[in-house]
Structure formats: structure tokens, C-alpha cells
N, C-alpha and C positions, 0 to 999 in steps of 0.2 A: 073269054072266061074271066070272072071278076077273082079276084085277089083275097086270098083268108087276109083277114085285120088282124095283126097282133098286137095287145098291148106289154110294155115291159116297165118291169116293176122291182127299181133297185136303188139302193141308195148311194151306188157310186157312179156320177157321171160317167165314165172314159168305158165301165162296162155297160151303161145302153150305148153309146155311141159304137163300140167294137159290135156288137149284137145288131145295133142297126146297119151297118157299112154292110156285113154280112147277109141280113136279110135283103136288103137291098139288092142285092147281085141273083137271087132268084127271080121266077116267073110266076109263083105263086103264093108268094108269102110278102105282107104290108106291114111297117110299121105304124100304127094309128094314133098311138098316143104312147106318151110314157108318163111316171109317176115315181118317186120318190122315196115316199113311206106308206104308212097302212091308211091314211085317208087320203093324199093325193091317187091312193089304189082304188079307193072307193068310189071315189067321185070320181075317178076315166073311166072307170069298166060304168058307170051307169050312166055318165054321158054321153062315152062311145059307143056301149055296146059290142065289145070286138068279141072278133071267135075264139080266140086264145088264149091267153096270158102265160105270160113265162116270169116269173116273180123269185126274190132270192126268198129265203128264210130271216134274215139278220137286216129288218130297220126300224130304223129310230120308231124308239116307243112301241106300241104294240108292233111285235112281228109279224112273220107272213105265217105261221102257222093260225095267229088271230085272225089274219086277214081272210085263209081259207075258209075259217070254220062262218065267220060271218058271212062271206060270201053263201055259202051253202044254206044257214039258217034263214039267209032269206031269200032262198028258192032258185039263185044261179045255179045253171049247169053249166058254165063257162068252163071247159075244159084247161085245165091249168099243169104246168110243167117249173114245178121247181128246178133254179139252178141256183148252187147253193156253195159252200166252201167247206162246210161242214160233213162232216166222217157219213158216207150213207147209212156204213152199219148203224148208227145211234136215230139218224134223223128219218131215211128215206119212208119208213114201217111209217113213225109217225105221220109223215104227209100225206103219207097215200091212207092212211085210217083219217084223216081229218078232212079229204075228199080232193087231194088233187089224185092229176092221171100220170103221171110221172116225177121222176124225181134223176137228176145229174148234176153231175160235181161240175165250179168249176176250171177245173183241170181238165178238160175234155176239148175239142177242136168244134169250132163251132160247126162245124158239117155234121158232127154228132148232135150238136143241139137242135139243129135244122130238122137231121132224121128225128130226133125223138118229138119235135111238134109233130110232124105228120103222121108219126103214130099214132099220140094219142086224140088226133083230129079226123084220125081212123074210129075210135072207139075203144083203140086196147091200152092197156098200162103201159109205158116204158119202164124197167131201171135197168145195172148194169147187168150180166150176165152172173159174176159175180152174187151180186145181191139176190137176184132169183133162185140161183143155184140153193141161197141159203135159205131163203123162205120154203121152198120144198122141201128142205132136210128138215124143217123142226113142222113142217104140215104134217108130214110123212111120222114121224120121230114120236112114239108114242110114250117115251122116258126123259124127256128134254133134260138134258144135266148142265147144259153148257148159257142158260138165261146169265145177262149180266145184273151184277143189282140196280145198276141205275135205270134196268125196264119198271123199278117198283115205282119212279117218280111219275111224275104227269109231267105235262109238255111244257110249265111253267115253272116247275120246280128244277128240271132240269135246264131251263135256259136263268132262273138266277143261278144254280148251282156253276154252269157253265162263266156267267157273269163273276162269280167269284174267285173263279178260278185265274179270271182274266187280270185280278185285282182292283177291280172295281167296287170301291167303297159303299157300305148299303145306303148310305142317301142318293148314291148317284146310280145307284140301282134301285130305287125307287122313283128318281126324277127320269130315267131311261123308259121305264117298264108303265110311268104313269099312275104309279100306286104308292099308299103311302109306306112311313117305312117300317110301321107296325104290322103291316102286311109281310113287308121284306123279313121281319124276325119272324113270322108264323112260318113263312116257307124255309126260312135256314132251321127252325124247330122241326120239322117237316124230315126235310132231306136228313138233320142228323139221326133222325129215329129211324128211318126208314134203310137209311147206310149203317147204322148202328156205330156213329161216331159221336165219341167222348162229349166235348168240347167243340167250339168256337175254332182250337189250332187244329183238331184233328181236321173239321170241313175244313178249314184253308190248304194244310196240303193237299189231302184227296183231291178236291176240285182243281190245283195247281198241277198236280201229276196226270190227270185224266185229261185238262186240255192241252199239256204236250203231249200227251201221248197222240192226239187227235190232230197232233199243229203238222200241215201239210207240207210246208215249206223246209 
């Protein structure tokens, strides 16, 4: 029996290399290729071809939510498994609307990340229990009271908002994101109307208290 391909797509060395040792030690999972950021992502999945990818969210320059949505607009059904660092309540909804098949933290053991390829190289979603649990309460939930405002941004508003918070200056958030940095003032104009913040200080704390509150560690 030939071996699923997976390719893995992260910008920290030591986590493909943990990811690979692991997939290694199974009987039906391959590592094929790895990649970096969103165009070393582009160009393995179209030269390799693999069955899988398991990609973070968070690399240089366009992220992997860009990287999904491209991969989809141009016709992959490469089933994909976010592993991510990032809070699932905020991110996981986003991935899986933007077309990956799962979504895990990761703080998780990599025998979870194993199980949750072979799920969705099953066909069905992974995320945590957890997470599910919530998505049926507000499917179900015909009075939702409990949205957070930052469901108002888009996928890019909240990752400068998030970049802000981290204190990252908006030129180097525009050198990061690959846009210029009159773009970077349309989306902090963006996010403060949308959060219904004053000023310039009021987004810096918001964003500062919103990514501790998200900090894992």
C-alpha cells in the first residue's frame, strides 16, 4: 500500500522537523516536501502534488489563510489541516470558511495531529470538541447574544489588528503583509470604526489586551 504525501508548511524550522520525526514513525503517512511561507507553499503543492498539507496560519508575508483561499481559487481540493498557535475560538471558523478541513492548536500531541490528518483524508472536518460543541450552540441558537466584535473584521483586518497588538510598527506591517502602508492606515481606519475606537491609543490598547488575552503561554 503506497503512502499519503504530506506536505508541511511553516515558518519555523525545529516545528517541520518535530512533525516530520513523527510522521516518520507511521506506516502510512509521507513527508513529500516542506515550505516555508505562502509561495514556497505554492510552488510544493504544484510541484509535488501531495495529498495533504498541514500549514500554520502565521508566515512571512501573505499568510496561510491567503495561501488557502488561493489554493482553492485555483481549483485545489488538496485537503488541508491547519496547525496553528493561534486561539481556535478567533481563527479555527475562519479556516474552515476559507476551505481548509480542519483546524489544531499547537499545543496538541502530535498523535492528535496525525489523528486529525486521517480524518480529514477521510472527508470530514476535524476541530476540537470544544470548538464543535460551540458551533452547534450558535447553529442551533436562534438569538446569538454572545458574537464577539472582532467577528465584524475580515481575515485581514484582524491579522493587522493582531500585528498591532503585537507592536509592530505599520511600516513593518506593511513590509510583513506586502502592502503598502496607506493600505495599513485604510485597515487601522477599518478596524477603529468597526470596534468603535476613538483614536490611534485606543486601537493600541484594545489590540494589546486582546493578544494577551489570546497569549498561550
Amino acid at each position: 500500500m503506497s503512502s499519503t504525501r504530506v506536505v508541511l508548511i511553516d515558518d519555523h524550522p525545529v516545528v517541520r522537523e518535530g512533525l516530520a520525526i513523527s510522521f516518520q514513525q507511521t506506516d502510512d503517512l509521507v513527508i513529500c516536501g516542506e515550505a516555508s511561507d505562502y509561495y514556497e507553499g505554492l510552488e510544493v503543492i504544484k510541484k509535488l502534488k501531495p495529498d495533504v498539507a498541514v500549514m500554520d496560519l502565521s508566515l512571512q508575508g501573505m499568510g496561510g489563510l491567503d495561501l488557502i483561499k488561493t489554493l482553492r481559487k485555483k481549483g485545489h481540493k488538496l485537503p488541508i489541516l491547519v496547525l496553528s498557535i493561534h486561539n481556535e475560538s478567533f481563527y479555527a471558523e475562519r479556516a474552515i470558511r476559507a476551505g481548509a478541513q480542519g483546524y489544531i492548536m499547537k499545543q496538541e500531541r502530535t498523535e492528535e495531529v496525525i489523528k486529525a490528518v486521517r480524518q480529514i483524508l477521510q472527508g470530514k472536518i476535524y476541530v476540537s470538541r470544544e470548538l464543535s460543541d460551540s458551533i452547534m450552540y450558535k447553529f442551533f441558537d436562534k438569538n446569538p447574544t454572545s458574537d464577539s466584535p472582532l467577528d465584524r473584521l475580515t481575515d485581514r483586518e484582524l491579522e493587522v489588528y493582531q500585528l498591532i497588538g503585537q507592536g509592530v510598527s505599520p511600516h513593518k506591517i506593511a513590509d510583513d503583509l506586502c502592502i503598502s502602508i496607506k493600505t495599513v492606515d485604510s485597515y487601522r481606519a477599518r478596524i477603529k470604526e468597526k470596534l468603535n475606537l476613538k483614536n490611534g491609543t485606543e486601537l493600541l490598547q484594545s489590540a494589546i489586551q486582546w493578544v494577551q488575552s489570546q497569549d498561550l503561554g
